[in-house]
C-alpha positions in Angstrom: 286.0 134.1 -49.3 283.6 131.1 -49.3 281.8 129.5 -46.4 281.4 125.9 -47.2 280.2 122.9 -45.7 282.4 122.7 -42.6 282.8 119.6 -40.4 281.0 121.0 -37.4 277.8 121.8 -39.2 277.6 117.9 -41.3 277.7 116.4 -38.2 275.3 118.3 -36.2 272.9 118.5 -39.1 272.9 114.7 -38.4 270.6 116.0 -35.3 268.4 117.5 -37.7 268.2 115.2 -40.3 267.0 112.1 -37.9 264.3 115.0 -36.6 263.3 115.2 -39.7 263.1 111.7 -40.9 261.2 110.6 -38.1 258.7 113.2 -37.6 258.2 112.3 -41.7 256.9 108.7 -40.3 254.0 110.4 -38.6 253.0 113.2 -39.6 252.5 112.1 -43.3 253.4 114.2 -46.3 254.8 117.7 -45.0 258.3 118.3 -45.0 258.1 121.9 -45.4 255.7 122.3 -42.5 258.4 119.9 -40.2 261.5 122.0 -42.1 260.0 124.9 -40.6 259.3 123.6 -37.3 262.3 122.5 -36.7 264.0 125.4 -37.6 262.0 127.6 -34.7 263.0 125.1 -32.1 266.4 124.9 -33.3 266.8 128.5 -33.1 265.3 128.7 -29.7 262.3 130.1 -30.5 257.9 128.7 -30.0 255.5 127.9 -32.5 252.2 128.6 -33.1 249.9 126.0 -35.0 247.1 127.4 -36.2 245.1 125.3 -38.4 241.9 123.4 -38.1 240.8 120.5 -35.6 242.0 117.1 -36.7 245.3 118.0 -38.6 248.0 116.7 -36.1 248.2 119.8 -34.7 248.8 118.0 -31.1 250.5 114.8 -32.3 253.1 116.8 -33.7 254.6 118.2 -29.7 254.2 114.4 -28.6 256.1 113.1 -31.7 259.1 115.9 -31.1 259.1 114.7 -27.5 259.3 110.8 -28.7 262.0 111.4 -30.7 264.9 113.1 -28.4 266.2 110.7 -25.9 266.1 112.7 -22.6 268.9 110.1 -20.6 267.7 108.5 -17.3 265.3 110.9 -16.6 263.8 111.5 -20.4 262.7 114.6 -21.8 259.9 116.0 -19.2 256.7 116.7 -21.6 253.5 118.3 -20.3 250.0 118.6 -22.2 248.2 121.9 -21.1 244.5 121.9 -22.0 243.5 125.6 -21.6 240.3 126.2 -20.9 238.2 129.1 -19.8 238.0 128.3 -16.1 241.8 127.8 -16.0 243.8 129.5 -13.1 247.8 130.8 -13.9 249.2 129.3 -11.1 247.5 125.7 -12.6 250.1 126.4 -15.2 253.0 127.9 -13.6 252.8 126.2 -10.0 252.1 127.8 -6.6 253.8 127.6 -2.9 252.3 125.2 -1.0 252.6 124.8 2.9 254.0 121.5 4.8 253.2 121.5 8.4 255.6 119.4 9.0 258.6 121.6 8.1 256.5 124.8 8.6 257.6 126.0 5.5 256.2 127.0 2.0 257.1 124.3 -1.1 257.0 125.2 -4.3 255.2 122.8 -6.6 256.1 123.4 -10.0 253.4 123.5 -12.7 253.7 121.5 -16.2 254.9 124.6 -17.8 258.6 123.5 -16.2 258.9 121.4 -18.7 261.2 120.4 -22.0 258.5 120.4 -24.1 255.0 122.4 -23.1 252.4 121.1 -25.2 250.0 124.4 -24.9 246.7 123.5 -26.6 244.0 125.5 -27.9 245.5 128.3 -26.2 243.4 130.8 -27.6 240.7 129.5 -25.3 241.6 130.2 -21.8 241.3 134.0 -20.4 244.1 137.0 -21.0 245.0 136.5 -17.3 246.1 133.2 -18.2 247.6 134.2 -21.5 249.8 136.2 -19.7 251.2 133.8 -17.2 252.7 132.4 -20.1 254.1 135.5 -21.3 257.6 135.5 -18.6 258.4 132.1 -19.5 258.2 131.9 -23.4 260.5 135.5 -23.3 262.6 135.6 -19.8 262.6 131.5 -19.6 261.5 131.9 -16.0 258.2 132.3 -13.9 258.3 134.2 -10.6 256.0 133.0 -8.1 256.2 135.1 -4.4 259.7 136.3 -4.7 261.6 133.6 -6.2 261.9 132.7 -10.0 262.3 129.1 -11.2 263.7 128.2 -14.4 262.4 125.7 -17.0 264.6 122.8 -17.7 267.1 122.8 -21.2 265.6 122.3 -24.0 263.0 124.3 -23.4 260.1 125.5 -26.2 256.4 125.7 -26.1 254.2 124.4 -29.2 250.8 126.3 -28.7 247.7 125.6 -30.9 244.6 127.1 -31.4 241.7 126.5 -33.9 240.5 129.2 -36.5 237.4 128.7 -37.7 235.5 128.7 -33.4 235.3 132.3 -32.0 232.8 131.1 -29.4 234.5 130.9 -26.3 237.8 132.0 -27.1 239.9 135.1 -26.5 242.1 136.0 -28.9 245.9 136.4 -28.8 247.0 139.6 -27.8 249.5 141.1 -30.0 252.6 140.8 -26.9 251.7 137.3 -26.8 251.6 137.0 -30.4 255.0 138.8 -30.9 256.8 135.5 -28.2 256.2 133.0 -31.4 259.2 132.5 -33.3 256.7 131.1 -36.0 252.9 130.9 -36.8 252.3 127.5 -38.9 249.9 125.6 -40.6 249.7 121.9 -41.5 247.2 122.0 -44.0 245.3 118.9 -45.2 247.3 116.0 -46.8 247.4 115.3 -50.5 246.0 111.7 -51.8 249.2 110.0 -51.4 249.4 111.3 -47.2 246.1 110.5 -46.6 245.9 107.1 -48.5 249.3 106.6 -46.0 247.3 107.6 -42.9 244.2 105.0 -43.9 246.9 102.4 -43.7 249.3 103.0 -40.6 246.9 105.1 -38.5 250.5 107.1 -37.5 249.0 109.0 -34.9 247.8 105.9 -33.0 250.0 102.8 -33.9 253.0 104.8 -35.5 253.6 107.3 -32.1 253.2 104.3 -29.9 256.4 102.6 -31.7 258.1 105.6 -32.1 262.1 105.8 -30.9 264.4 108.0 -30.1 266.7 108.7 -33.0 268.9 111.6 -31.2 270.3 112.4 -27.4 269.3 115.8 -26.0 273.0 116.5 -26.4 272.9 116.3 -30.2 270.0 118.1 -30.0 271.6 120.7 -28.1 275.2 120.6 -30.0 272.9 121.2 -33.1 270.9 124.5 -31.8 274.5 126.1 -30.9 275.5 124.8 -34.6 272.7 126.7 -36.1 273.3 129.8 -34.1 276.9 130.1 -36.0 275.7 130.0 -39.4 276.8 132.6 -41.4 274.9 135.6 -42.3 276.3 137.7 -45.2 276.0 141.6 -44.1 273.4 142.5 -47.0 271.3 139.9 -46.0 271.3 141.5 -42.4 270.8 144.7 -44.1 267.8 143.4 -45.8 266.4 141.9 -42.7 266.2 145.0 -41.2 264.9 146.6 -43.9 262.2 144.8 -43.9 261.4 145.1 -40.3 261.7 148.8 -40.9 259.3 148.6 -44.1 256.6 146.7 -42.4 256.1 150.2 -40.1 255.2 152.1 -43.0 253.7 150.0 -45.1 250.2 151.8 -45.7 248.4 148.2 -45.3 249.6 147.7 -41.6 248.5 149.4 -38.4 251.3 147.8 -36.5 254.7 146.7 -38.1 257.1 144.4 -36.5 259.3 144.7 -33.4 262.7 144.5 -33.0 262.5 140.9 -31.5 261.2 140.1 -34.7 264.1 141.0 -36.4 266.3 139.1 -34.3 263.7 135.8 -34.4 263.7 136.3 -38.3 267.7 136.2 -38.1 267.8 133.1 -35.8 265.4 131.6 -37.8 267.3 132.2 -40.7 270.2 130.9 -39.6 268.3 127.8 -38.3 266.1 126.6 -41.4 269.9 126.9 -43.4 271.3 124.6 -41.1 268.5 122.4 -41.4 268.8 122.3 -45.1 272.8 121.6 -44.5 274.1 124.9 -45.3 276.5 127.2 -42.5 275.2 129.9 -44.3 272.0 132.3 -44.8 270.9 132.5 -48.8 268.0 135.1 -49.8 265.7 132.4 -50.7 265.4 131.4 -46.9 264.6 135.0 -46.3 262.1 134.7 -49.0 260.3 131.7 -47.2 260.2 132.6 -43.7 259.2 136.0 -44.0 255.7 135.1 -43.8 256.0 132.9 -40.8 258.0 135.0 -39.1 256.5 138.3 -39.5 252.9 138.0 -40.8 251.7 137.2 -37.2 253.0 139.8 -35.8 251.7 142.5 -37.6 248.1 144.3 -37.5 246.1 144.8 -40.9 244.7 148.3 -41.1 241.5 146.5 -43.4 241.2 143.1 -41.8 239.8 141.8 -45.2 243.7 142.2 -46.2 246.2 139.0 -46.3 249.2 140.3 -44.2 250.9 137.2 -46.0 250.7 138.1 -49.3 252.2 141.8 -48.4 254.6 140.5 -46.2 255.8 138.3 -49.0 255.8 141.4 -51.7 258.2 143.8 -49.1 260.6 140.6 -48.8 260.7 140.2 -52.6 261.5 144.1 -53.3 264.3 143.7 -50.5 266.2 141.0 -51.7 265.6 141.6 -55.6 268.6 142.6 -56.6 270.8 141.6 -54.0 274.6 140.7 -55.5 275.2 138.3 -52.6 274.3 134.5 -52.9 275.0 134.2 -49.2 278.3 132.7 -49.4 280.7 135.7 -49.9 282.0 137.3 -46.9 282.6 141.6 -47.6 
């Protein structure tokens, strides 16, 4: 039996493909990078940009939040500069007292919020790190003893710089392991840049910027994506590879199971994106890397979990009889 095309998915890609299209008119020559991107948020998962200063790393979370029309209200974005003398309840909010009602009021912190810009995240302390760690997993913060839940949609797009170790703290591998995806832009080629030069997108280009979708396409499309069809062998192979990452004598730490399930979602996602309802083993190929490479630790650090990553994906799905479509 064939899975094809239906209906449902064509029109909700619709969401996707206006995403896509207009994220294209800023950020300037990478459609893999925004393919990519999109598919984590679609799948309900964060990212994590990781890439050097200058790149678009932050105008990327303000175009996103340009570009889906919130209603009345709009689509509640917050910018969080972390720094190293940043407190958690800065981030998350904190009870405050009114003397006039003689009662405690909780003021929320900008990490309620649709999308949570958090940048150079890598440079505020673990205590803060960790504030962040209930909401990106549970969707909630707890502050005394009540929790408070971030609106829908909700995803954070953290950044952080690679090439500073002054003053930062890195990631902790629990933290780590809450990013559906660790990306990179990359520097433009001759065409992009020459683009840039000319339209300054960043500046002028975000400042025009419209919405091209509701936030009910956008979340009509994220439950579209979460029914595309995943052939059994290419489940299989997905947890192979989970499995192989454990063993694999260049890794001290292999994946967890949330990883398998974030490399399904995403899966499922980056086909719906390209306008399929179902998985093929070339989109395991490609997100493997992004996925999983973050969330592993090298046993020589001199290593490129990438590149092995890559090779335990390849010897998975070499072979397989499946093109994705067949159900068995």
């Amino acid at each position: 039996m064939k899975y094809n095309n239906n209906s449902r998915i064509m029109k909700t890609n619709n969401a996707a493909s206006a995403l896509l299209e207009g994220a294209g008119k800023i950020i300037k020559g990478k459609e893999n990078f925004l393919k990519l991107l999109l598919s984590s948020i679609f799948a309900g998962g964060h990212v994590l940009i990781d890439d050097n200063p200058g790149l678009g790393k932050t105008t990327v979370a303000k175009t996103l939040a340009k570009l889906i029309d919130g209603g009345k209200k709009g689509l509640d974005f917050k910018r969080i500069q972390f720094t190293p003398d940043l407190l958690p309840y800065d981030i998350t909010g904190v009870d405050v007292f009114d003397p006039k009602s003689r009662t405690f009021r909780f003021m929320p912190g900008p990490v309620l919020s649709n999308i949570v810009l958090a940048d150079e995240i890598n440079r505020t302390t673990p205590k803060v790190q960790s504030a962040m760690l209930e909401v990106m997993a549970e969707r909630q913060i707890t502050i005394g003893q009540n929790t408070h839940k971030p609106p829908e949609p909700f995803f954070v797009i953290a950044t952080e710089n690679p090439i500073e170790s002054e003053g930062t703290f890195p990631l902790p591998a629990a933290q780590l392991d809450r990013f559906m995806m660790k990306l990179a832009l990359g520097y433009p080629d001759r065409e992009a840049e020459l683009a840039i030069l000319d339209e300054n997108p960043a500046e002028e280009g975000l400042a025009k910027l419209q919405p091209v979708i509701r936030v009910t396409d956008f979340l009509a499309a994220k439950k579209a994506a979460a029914a595309v069809f995943c052939h059994q062998a290419l489940k299989e192979a997905i947890a192979d590879i989970i499995r192989d990452t454990r063993i694999h004598k260049a890794f001290s730490l292999g994946a967890s199971p949330r990883a398998g399930l974030h490399f399904l979602s995403a899966a499922k996602a980056y086909a719906f994106v390209n306008g399929r309802d179902y998985v093929i083993d070339e989109d395991l190929a490609l997100l493997a890397a992004p996925v999983l490479a973050h969330r592993v630790r090298l046993r020589d650090p001199r290593s490129s979990s990438e590149k092995s990553i890559r090779e335990i994906c390849l010897a998975r799905i070499d072979g397989l009889v499946t093109d994705g479509k067949k159900n068995s």
